[in-house]
N, C-alpha and C positions, 0 to 999 in steps of 0.2 A: 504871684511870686512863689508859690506852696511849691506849683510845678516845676518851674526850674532850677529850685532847690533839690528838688526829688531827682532831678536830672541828673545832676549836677552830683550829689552822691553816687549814685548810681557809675557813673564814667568815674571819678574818682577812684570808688572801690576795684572798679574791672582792671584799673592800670596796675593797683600796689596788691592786687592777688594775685600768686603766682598761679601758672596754667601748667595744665599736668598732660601732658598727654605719652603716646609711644606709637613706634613705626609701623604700619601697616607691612604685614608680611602673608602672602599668595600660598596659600597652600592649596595643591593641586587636590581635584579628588579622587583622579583617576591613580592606582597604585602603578601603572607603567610609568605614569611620570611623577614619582615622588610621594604621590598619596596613600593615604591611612590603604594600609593591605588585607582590612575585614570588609572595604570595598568591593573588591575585586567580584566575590560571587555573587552582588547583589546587582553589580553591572552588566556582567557575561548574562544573568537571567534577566535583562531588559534587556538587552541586544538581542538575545537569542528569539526572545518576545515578537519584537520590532522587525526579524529577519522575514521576509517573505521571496526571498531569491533560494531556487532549488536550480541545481547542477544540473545544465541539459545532457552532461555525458552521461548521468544515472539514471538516464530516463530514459537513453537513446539503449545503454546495457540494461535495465531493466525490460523494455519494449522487443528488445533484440533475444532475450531468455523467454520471455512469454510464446516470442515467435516459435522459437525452437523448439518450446515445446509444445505447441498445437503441431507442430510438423510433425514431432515425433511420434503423438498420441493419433495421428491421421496416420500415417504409415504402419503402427502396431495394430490400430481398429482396419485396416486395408489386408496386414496379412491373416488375423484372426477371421477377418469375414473368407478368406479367400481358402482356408481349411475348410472354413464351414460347407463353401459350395463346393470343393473338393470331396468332404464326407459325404455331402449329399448327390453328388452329380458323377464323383471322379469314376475313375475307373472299377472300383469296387464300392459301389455305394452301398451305404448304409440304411436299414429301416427305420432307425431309430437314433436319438444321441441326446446330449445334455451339453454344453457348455457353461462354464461358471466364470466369470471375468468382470472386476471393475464394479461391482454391484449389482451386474444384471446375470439371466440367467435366460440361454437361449437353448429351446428345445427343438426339436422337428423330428417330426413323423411322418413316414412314409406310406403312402396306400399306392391304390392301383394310378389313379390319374390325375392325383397331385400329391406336392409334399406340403404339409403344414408346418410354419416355425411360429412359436409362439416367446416373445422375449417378455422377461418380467422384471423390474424394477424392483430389486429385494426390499428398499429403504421405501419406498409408497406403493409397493401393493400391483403399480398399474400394470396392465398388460396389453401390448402388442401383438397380433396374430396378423399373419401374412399368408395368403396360401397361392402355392405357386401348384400353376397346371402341369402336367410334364407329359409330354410329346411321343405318345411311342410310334417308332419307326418299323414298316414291312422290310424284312432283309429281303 
């Protein structure tokens, strides 16, 4: 009987206590729709996080600037060499000479039956030697 006495107050009490409560209200956390605005850079720095999409047009203009300029550093190493065999070969060749460009440092020397070019790499030291035979002709 203990028990549904106990019960029995129990319901009683729950009816003649008043209930308290209040309305649930949504508050957004993003500050573009409404939310607290000290959000905002701690969201852009998880987006930005989370981002793994890069822009194929800055790859296509970056790809396309790289090209242009191996072109152009192939075209200025094309006319630089083409002095060089100019000094050495042209119409008034030279015995001797030095070129300085880019880091390196190309020499060549003249004897009777070949010309030596020697190119050095200022920044390691190494060096290139080439020796080219040359041709003399019976007029």
């Amino acid at each position: 009987m203990g028990a549904k006495t106990a019960l029995s107050a129990v319901c009683l009490l729950s009816v003649t206590m008043p209930c308290a409560g209040q309305d649930l209200v949504y508050q957004p956390v993003n500050p573009s729709f409404g939310g607290n605005p000290f959000n905002g850079d701690h969201l852009l720095g998880l987006a930005t996080a989370q981002n793994k999409y890069t822009d194929p047009a800055s790859r296509a203009n970056a790809a396309q600037a790289n090209t242009f300029a191996q072109q152009l550093q192939s075209r200025l190493l094309s006319a630089l060499s083409s002095q060089i065999v100019e000094a050495i070969f042209g119409e008034n060749p030279q015995d001797q000479g030095t070129i300085k460009f880019g880091g390196q440092t190309v020499e060549f020397f003249r004897s009777l039956d070949e010309v030596t070019l020697t190119i050095t790499d200022d920044a390691t030291g190494g060096i290139t030697t080439i020796v080219i035979p040359t041709f003399i002709t019976a007029n």
